[in-house]
Structure formats: structure tokens, C-alpha cells
C-alpha positions as CSV (number, residue, x, y, z in Angstrom):
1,X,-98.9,-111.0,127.5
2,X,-96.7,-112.6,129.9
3,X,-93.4,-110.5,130.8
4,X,-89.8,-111.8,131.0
5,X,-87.7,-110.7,133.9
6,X,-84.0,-111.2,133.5
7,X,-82.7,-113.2,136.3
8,X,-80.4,-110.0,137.4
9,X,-83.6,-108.5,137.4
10,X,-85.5,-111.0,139.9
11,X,-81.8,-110.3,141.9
12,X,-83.0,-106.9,142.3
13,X,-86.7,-107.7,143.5
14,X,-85.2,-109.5,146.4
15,X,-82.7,-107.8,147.2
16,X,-85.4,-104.9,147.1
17,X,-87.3,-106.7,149.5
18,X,-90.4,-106.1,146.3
19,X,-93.6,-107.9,147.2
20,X,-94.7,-110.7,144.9
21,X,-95.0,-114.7,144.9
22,X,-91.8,-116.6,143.4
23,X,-93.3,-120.4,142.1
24,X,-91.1,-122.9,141.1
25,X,-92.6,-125.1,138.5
26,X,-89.6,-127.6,138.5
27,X,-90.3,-131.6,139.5
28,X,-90.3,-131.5,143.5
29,X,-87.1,-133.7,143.9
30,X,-84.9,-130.6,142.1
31,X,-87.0,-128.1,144.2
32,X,-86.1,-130.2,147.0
33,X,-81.9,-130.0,145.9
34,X,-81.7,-126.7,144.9
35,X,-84.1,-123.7,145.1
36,X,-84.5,-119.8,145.4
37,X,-85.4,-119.0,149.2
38,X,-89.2,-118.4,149.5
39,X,-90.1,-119.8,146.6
40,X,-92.8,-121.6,146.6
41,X,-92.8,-125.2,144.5
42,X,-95.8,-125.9,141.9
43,X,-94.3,-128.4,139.4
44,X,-95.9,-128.1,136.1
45,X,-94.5,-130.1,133.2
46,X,-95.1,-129.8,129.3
47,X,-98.1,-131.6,129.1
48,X,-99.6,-130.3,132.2
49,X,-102.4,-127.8,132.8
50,X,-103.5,-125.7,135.8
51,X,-105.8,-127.5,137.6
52,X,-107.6,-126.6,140.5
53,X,-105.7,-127.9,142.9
54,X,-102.7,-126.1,141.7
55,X,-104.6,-122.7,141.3
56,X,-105.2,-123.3,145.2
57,X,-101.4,-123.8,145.8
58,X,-101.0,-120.9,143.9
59,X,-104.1,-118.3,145.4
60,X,-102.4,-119.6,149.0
61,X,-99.0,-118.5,147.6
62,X,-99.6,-115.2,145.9
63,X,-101.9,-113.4,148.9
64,X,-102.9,-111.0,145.9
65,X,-99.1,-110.2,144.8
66,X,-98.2,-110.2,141.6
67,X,-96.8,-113.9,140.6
68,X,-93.1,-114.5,139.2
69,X,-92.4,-117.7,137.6
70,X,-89.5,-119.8,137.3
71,X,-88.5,-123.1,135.7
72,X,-85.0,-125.1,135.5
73,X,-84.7,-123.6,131.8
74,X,-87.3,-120.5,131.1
75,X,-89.9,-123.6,128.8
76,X,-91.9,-124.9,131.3
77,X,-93.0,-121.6,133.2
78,X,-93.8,-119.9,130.3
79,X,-97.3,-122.0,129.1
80,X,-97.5,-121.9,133.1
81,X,-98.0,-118.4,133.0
82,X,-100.2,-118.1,130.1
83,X,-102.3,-120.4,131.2
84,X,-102.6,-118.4,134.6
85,X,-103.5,-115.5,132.1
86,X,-105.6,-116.7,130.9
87,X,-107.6,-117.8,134.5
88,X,-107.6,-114.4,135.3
89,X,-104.3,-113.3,136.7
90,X,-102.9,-109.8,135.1
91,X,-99.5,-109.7,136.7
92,X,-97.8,-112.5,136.1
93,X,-93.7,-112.7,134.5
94,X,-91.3,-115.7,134.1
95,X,-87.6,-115.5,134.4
96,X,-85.7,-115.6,131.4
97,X,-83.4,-119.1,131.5
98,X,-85.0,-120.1,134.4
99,X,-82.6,-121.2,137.6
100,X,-79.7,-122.2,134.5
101,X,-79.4,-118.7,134.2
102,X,-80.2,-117.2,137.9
103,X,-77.1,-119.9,138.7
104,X,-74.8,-117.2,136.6
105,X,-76.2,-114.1,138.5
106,X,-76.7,-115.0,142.6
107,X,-74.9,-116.1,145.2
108,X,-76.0,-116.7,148.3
């Protein structure tokens, strides 16, 4: 089962300096106007699956850390992380509300 992190939570993993993988799943062009440092983008929409190529982005990304998802909204990085699941991955969490809500919680 996929875990939610709240986005004051994920505030806390960086600020922590915790090691894990941040992956955007948002189009590129609003990765590209607005993002969370270090996060690396993998856009996945609704009808999308994980394909090979993006489970290469992904392996590249992660180095063995456990893998934090984020979308624009919490939707689209939720089947995103099942779908990891069920490759394989075990540690794998999405933010609740996606960068909507981390825009409430951090400032940089």
C-alpha cells in the first residue's frame, strides 16, 4: 500500500537532509516553471503506464532510496506509485495535494 506524506511532512525530509528520490510526475513544461529543488521530473498522466524507459529514469533517480512522489494535485502520482508497487518497489509514498498544497507549506 502506497503511503501519504503530508506536504509539511516532505518539508521536514528536506529540511532533515533524509535520503530518498523526489519524482515529479507533472507535464515537463510545469516542471520546467515551477518545481521542488532536486526533484527529478518523470511526467506520467492518467492514461499512462510505467514503461521501461521511465523505470530507467526512475532506477537512475532513486540509487536504491526510497522514492517520494509528487504531482500538481496528489491524482496523478498516486496510480504512479501503485504501479511502481507493483514492479517491485516497497518504499514508495506520494504527497498528499501534490505541489497545490506543498505551495501552502514552503518557502524558499
Amino acid at each position: 500500500m502506497v503511503n501519504q506524506l503530508s506536504p509539511e511532512r516532505l518539508a521536514s525530509m528536506i529540511d532533515s537532509g533524509d535520503s530518498f528520490s523526489l519524482i515529479d510526475t507533472r507535464p515537463e513544461d510545469s516542471y520546467e516553471g515551477w518545481r521542488i529543488h532536486g526533484a527529478e521530473n518523470v511526467p506520467f498522466g492518467p492514461d499512462d503506464e510505467v514503461t521501461d524507459e521511465r523505470l530507467e529514469r526512475i532506477e537512475a533517480a532513486s540509487n536504491g532510496d526510497p522514492i517520494v512522489a509528487i504531482c500538481g494535485k496528489g491524482l496523478t502520482s498516486t496510480p504512479f506509485s501503485f504501479e511502481l508497487e507493483q514492479r517491485g518497489y516497497d518504499d514508495v509514498a506520494v504527497v498528499k495535494g501534490g505541489m497545490e498544497d506543498w505551495s501552502k507549506v514552503y518557502e524558499v
